[in-house]
N, C-alpha and C positions, 0 to 999 in steps of 0.2 A: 373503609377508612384505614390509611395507615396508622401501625400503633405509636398511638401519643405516649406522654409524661404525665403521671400525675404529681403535682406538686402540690406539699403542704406546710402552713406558714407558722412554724413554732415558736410560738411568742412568748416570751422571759423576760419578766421588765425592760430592763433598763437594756435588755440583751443579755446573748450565752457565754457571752467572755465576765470573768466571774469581777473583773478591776472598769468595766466598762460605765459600772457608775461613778469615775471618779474623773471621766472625761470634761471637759467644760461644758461639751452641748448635752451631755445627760443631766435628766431628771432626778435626784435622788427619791423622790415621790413618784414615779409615774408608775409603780408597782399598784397602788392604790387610787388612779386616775383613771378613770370611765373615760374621758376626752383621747387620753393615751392611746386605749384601747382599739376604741373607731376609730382611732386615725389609722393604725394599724389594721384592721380590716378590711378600710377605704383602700389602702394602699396593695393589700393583697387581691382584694378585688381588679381593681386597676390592672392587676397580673395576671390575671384570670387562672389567679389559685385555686384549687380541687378544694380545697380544707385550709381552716387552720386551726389550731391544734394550741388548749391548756394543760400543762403539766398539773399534779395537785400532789399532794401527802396528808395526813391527819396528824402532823405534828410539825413545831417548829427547824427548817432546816437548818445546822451547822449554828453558826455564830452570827448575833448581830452587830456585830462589831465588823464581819468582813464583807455582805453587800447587803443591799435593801430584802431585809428576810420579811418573811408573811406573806399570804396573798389573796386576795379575792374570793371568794368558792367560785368554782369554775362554772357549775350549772347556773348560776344566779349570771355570773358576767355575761355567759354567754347567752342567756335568755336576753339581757338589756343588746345586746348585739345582735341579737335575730331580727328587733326592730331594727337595726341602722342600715342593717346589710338587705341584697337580694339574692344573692346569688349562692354565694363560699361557704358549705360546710361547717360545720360549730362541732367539733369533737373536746371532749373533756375527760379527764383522766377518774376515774371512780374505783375505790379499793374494794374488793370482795371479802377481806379479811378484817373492814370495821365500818361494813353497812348491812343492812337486811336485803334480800331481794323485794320486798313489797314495795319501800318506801323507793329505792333505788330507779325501779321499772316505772313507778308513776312518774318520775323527775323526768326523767330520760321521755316517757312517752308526752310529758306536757312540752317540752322545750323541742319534741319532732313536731308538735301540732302547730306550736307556735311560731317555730319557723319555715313551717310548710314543707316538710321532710328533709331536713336539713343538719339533724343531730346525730353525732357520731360519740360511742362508748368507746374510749381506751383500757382496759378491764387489766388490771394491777393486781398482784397478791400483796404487797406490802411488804418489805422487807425493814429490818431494826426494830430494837430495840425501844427506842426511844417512841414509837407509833403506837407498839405492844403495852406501855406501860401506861399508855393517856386510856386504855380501854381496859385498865384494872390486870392486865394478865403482868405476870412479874418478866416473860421474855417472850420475845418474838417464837411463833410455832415454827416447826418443822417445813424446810423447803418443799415437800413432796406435802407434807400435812395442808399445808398455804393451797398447792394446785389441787389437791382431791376438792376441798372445800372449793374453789373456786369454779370447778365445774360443775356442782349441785347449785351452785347459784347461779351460773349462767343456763343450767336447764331450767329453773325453775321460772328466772325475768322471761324465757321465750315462752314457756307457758303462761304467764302470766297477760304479757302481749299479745299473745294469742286466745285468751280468754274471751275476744271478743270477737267473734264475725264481722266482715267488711261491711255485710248489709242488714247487723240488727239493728240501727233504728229503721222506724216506720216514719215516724211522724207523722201518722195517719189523724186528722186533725175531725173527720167525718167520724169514726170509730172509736177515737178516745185512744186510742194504741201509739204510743208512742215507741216500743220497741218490743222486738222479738225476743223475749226470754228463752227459746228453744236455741236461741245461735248464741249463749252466754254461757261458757264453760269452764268452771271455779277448776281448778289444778288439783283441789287435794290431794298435796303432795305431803307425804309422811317419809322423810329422808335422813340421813347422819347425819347431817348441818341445821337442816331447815325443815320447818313442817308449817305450810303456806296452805290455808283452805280455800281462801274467796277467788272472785275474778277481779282485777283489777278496778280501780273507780274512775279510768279513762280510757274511749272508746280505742279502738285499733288506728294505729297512727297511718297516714302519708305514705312514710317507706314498709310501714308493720311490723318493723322494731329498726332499733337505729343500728346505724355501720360498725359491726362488731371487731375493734384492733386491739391488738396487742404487741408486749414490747421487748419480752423477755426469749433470749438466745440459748436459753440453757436446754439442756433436752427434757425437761417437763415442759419448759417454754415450748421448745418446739411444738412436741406433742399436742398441748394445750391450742398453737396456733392451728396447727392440721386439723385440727376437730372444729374449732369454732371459729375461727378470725376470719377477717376480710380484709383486712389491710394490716401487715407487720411495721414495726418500726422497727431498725435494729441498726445497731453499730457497729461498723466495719472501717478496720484500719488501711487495710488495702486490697486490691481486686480480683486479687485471688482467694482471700478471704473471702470477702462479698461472695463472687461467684460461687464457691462452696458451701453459702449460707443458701444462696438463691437456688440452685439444685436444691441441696438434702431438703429445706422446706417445702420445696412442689412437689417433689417424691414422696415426700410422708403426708401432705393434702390428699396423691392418688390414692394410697392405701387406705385414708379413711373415707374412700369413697367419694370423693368432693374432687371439684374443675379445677386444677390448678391456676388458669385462668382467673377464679373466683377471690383469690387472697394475692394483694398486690405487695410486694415489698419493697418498702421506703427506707433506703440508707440515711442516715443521717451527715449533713454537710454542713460546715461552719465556714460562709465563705468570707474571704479578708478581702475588700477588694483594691485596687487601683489604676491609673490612667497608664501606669508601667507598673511592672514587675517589680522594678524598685520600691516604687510608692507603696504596691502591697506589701513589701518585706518589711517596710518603717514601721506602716501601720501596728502591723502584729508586732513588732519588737515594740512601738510604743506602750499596748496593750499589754504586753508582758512585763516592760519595767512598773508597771503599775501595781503587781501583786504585790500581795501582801505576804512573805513566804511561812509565815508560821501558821497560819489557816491552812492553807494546802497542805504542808507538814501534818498537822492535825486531823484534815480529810481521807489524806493517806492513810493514816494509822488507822484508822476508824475501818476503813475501806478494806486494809489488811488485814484486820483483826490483829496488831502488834499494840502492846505496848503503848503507851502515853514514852515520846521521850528515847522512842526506838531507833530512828532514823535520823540520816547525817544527809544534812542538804550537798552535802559535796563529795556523796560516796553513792554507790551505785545501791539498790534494792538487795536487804541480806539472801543470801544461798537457800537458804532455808525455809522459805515461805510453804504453806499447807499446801495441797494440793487442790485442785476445785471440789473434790466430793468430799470434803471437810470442813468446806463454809457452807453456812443455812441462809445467809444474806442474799446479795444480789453476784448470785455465782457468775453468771456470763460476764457482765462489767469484770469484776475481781479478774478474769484468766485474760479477757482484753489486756486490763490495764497492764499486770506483770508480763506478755507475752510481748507489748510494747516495749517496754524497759527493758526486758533480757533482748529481743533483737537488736535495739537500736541501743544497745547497752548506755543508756541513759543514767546521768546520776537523777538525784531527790530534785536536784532542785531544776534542773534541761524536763525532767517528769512533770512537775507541778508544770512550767511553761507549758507543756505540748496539751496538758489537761484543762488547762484556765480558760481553755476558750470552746471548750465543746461535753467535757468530763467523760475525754475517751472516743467521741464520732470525730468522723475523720474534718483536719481543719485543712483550710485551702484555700494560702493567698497569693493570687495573682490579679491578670487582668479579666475584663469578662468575656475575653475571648480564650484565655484557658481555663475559667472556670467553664465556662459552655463547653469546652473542646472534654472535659472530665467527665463530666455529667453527661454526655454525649456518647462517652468512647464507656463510662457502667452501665449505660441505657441498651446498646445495641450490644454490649460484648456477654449478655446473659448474668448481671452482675443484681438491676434493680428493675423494678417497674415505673419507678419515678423515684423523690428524694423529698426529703423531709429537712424543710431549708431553714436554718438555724443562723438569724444574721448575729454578728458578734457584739453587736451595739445594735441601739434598738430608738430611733424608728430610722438612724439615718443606712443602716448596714440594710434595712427591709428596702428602703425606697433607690440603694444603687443596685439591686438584684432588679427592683420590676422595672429600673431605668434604662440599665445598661444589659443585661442576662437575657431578660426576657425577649427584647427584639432578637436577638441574635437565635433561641433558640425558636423564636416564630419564624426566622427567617428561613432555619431551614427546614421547619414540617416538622418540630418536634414538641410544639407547644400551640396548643388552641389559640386564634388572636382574637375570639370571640367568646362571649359562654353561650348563645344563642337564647334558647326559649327556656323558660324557668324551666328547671328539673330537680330531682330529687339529690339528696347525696349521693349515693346508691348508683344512681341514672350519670352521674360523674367519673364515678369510677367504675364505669362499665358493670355490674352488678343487677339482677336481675331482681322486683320486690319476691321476697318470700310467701311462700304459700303457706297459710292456717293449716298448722299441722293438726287441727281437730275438724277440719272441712275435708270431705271424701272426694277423692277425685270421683267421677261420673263410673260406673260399675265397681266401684272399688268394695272390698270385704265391710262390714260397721265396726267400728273402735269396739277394741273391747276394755 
């Protein structure tokens, strides 16, 4: 088969342009609309999307005063979504720095069974302040402190997943045996984060753990994705970027011993669309006059670690900002964002514009024959594996990509026009299921 696109449908209320609920045809409620939701899945479906994809955090984002804030739990939505759908992927964003691996592994492993292997983990350290303090600590932990912990937690959910052999029940109904207690293997794991004894209280899933991604560019990020992910998300301004994101990431996969093959990376695209090139340039300046600019002002600061009160909407980003190995936040975003504004030497307020509609992934408005022709030219130029598609309004920005985009890239062999016979997530994005790391291959040495 030549190689396809994986595409996946990032869904954000009302949409990723931050004024787009203040359109006429938006919902200011559809953030907390189930109907919302499936429709939007329906429609990705329709596209014959790989995934799609909820963001989450453990605290209130930003201000409710500047778009429909709060949202759903993700595992919960997307369980109600696993009935509606057959097909697409259910990925949800889950923090390692304010859950347990027990309770975690069971959610994740109920919502693969229930959608018939169909659930995918976006595995987050949490960055702020404001997350840190809902869970009693007075500040967010140490950048490198975040990733140590979050790789004892992801050893310990695949041991926990793996707790179970593919073939312990019996359900021997003549013998009374309903399962082999020999293929049930508690983790007892005593670790610096976590000390987990039992095996899970749900059998081994479908996929046999779900599609492990991740989203963070920094180089713990990286590191963190070499070792465990299967599908990156990440943000990239332009194509040379990307392409130096998409090397160093497959090169540091080889060194931990893993198929570069194996971890697919989804740039993220905010696309504007219209019937000309014009019509998309309205759109997005319509979408821009919308903001609000003292939120973005306030996001910024937040973002830069400046000051309440720091920044001049009609002067350029000060001289002086930290360097990236002196924020503990969300360092890759932070070197993005200022490396935009010192290029295209942006003032505060041309900055908040280019931000409002994606927060830093790359935006792009044209027609859907240059969005195709972009996506097209980071597909084959060594840049992505697929793209993680972020409409700017929501549901009508989702239904002019699978109306207008998706023909054009089925038409030329870059996008499946079918999903064919049920399959796994996994079995979507080309990924092989995992083998019980407590099951011996045939002559192999006994665990010790």
């Amino acid at each position: 088969m030549p190689r396809q696109l994986h595409l996946n449908a990032f869904l954000m209320n009302t949409g990723h342009h931050e004024a787009s609920w203040r359109l006429p045809e938006s919902d200011p409620s559809a953030h907390v609309d189930l109907a919302h939701y499936v429709r939007l899945a329906h429609t990705a479906e329709r596209g014959t999307f790989d995934s799609l994809f909820l963001a989450d955090g453990p605290q209130l984002w930003s201000s409710v005063a500047q778009r429909p804030a709060g949202a759903l739990e993700p595992l919960t939505l997307l369980t109600a979504l696993a009935t509606a759908t057959e097909h697409i992927g259910l990925i949800a964003t889950a923090s390692t720095s304010y859950n347990s691996p027990y309770n975690l592994a069971r959610k994740f492993a109920s919502l693969d069974i229930i959608s018939g292997g169909r659930a995918g983990w976006n595995i987050v350290t949490t960055a702020g302040a404001e997350a840190a303090r809902n869970f009693g600590l007075d500040a967010e932990p140490a950048h490198a402190e975040r990733y140590a912990r979050a790789a004892e937690f992801v050893d310990v959910a695949l041991k926990l997943w793996d707790s179970w052999e593919d073939d312990t029940i019996v359900a021997d109904k003549a013998a009374g045996v309903w399962g082999d207690d020999t293929k049930i293997h508690p983790p007892r794991h005593r670790g610096r984060y976590f000390s987990v004894e039992g095996a899970l209280n749900v059998p081994r899933t479908p996929q046999g753990y779900p599609l492990l991604v991740q989203a963070g560019s920094s180089d713990d990020g990286k590191a963190f994705a070499a070792r465990y992910a299967e599908a990156v998300f990440t943000a990239q301004q332009t194509i040379e970027d990307a392409r130096a994101f998409y090397t160093d990431l497959k090169s540091r996969t080889v060194r931990a011993g893993r198929d570069p093959e194996h971890v697919k990376v989804l740039p993220g695209i905010v696309p504007v669309l219209g019937s000309t090139e014009a019509e998309a340039r309205a759109q997005e300046e319509l979408l821009e006059d919308h903001i609000v600019h003292r939120h973005g002002v306030d996001h910024l600061e937040r973002l830069l670690h400046l000051p309440a009160g720091s920044l001049d909407l009609d002067a350029e980003l000060p001289a002086d900002l930290p360097p990236e190995s002196e924020i503990e936040g969300a360092k890759s975003r932070y070197t993005l964002v200022v490396e935009l504004a010192r290029r295209e030497r942006l003032t505060v307020r041309r900055l908040i514009g280019r931000l409002g509609g994606g927060r830093g992934h790359l935006t792009f408005a044209g027609t859907p024959e240059q969005v195709a022709d972009a996506i097209e030219t980071w597909f084959t130029q060594g840049a992505a594996d697929g793209f993680n598609i972020m409409p700017p309004v929501l549901p009508s920005g989702l239904e002019l990509f699978v109306d207008h985009v998706v023909p054009i890239l089925r038409a030329r062999g870059l996008l499946r026009t079918a999903y064919g016979p049920r399959a796994t997530l996994r079995e979507r994005y080309g990924l092989p299921r995992p083998e019980n790391q407590y099951v011996r291959p045939a002559g192999a040495p006994a665990l010790v």
